[in-house]
VEXDO-903000 format. One record per residue (C-alpha): x, y, z. Coordinates in steps of 0.2 Angstrom, whole numbers, plus 5000, padded with zeros to 4 digits. Example, Ala and Ser with C-alpha at 12.3 -4.5 7.8 and 13.67 -1.06 7.14 Angstrom:
<rs>
506249785039 506849955036 
</rs>
This chain:
<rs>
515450755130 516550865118 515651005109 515150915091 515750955075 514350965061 514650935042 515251105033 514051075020 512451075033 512951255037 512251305021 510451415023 508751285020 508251225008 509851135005 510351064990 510450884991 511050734981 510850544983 512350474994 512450344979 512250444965 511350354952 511550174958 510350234972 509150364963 509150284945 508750114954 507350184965 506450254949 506750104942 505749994956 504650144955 504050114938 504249934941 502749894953 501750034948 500549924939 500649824957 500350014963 498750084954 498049894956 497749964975 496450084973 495549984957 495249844972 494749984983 493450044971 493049864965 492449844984 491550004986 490749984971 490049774975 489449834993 488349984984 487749864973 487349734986 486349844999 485549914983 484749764977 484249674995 483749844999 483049954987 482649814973 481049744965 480849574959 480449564938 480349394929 481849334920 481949184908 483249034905 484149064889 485548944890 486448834902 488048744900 489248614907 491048644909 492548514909 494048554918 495548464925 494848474944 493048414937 491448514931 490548654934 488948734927 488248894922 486648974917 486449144906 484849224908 483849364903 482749524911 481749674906 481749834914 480849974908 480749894890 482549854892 483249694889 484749654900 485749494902 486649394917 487649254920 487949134934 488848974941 487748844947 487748674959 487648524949 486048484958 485248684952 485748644936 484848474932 483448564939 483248714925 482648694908 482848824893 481648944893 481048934911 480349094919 481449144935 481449284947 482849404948 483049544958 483449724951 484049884957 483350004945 484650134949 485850014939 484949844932 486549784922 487649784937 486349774950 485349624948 485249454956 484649264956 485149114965 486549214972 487049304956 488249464952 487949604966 486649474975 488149384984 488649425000 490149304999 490749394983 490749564992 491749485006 492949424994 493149574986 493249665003 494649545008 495749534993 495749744993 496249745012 497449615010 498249694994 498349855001 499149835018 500349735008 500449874995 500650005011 502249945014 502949944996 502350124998 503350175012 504950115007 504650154988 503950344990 503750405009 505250365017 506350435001 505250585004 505650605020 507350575020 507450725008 506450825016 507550825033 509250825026 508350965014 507751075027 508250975046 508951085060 510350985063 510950915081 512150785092 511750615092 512550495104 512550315101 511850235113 511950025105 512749945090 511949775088 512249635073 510749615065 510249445056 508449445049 508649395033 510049335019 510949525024 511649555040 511649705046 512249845061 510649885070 511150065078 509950135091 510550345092 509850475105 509850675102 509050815108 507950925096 508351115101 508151195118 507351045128 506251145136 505351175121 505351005111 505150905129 507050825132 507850675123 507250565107 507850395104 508150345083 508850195074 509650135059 509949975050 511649985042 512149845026 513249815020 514249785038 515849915031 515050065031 514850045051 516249935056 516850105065 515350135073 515550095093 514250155109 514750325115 515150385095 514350575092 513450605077 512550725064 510650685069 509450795055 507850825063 506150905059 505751045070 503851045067 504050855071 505650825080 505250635083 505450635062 507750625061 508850545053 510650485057 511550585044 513050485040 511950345035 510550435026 510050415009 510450585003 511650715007 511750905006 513050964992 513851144992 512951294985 513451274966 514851404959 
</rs>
């Protein structure tokens, strides 16, 4: 293989000064996605708290609650288009305070109760508003902390991926063709991708990150390239500009087809 030419402007000392290869169509339309699904974003750790919060209030009351007397003060039935359903408010005393709950009941619970009847509800003195229970109620259900449990998991591993693409990988991507030590890649496969409504060229690269006897031989990388023109060119065998972290040398990027590019010093 013939000695590889690098990119005049990658000969400049790091940190390198760096723009998007897109300009604004690339950086203005990230921030805009960005700001976007922030509110999708923040909603992530709410959920995560949400959670925390219903299993402390759960353990605390099967736990480390007492049992007061509580009373009936209204129930109510409820149309709606799939049918009825019924609920109950009621109220409890703690240390001379009056506090108040809330509940959804069977039909059959619900012909059974009268207002005004005395009930028992379970209380975590720590926090009696939040922490309190009957027939199931507020931080007395298991299956609402399951449910609360599940919707933050699933919301955040969904969300974990909005995050890579929106904030890490951009980062990255800076970061190497910021301060990357810059090597020769060879391409190893050029593949026609169709997952999805836009194909794509699916390159798979191999370099070798400094003296190999110090970073442990070659690395294999890959690319997906859309739209199909910008690698129309690219055949198996091609040598090219591979950025790579030297504290992390599995961490490159093919440079031709990164999101940024380094720019000359400025005059």
């Amino acid at each position: 293989m013939s000695a590889h030419t690098f990119e005049p402007e990658l000969d400049q000392p790091t940190p390198r000064r760096i723009a998007a290869r897109e300009g604004c169509a690339h950086g203005c339309g990230l921030w805009f996605v960005r700001l976007f699904c922030l509110p999708h974003t923040l909603a992530g750790p709410f959920l995560v708290y949400q959670a925390v919060r219903a299993i402390v209030l759960y353990l605390g009351v099967q736990y480390a609650g007492t049992d007061v007397e509580g009373a009936i003060v209204q129930k109510a039935e409820h149309s709606v288009k799939k049918g009825r359903y019924y609920t109950a408010d009621y109220v409890f005393t703690v240390g001379g305070v009056e506090y108040t709950g809330h509940v959804q009941l069977n039909a059959e619970t619900y012909a059974a109760l009268r207002e005004g009847q005395p009930i028992p509800v379970r209380v975590w003195e720590s926090a009696p508003q939040a922490g309190h229970s009957w027939d199931g109620s507020e931080a007395g259900s298991l299956a609402g902390v399951k449910g609360l449990c599940f919707a933050a998991l699933a919301w955040n591993a969904g969300l974990s991926v909005l995050v890579w693409f929106l904030y890490v990988r951009p980062w990255r991507q800076r970061q190497l063709v910021r301060y990357g030590q810059p090597t020769a890649g060879v391409v190893r496969e050029v593949a026609l991708s169709k997952n999805g409504k836009t194909p794509a060229y699916r390159i798979r690269y191999e370099y070798t990150p400094g003296p190999s006897e110090i970073f442990g031989g070659r690395r294999s990388g890959s690319v997906k390239v859309s739209p199909l023109k910008l690698a129309a060119d690219v055949k198996v065998g091609d040598v090219m500009t591979v950025l790579y972290d030297p504290r992390r040398p599995r961490r490159n990027v093919l440079y031709r087809f990164g999101d940024y590019k380094a720019v000359g010093p400025s005059l």
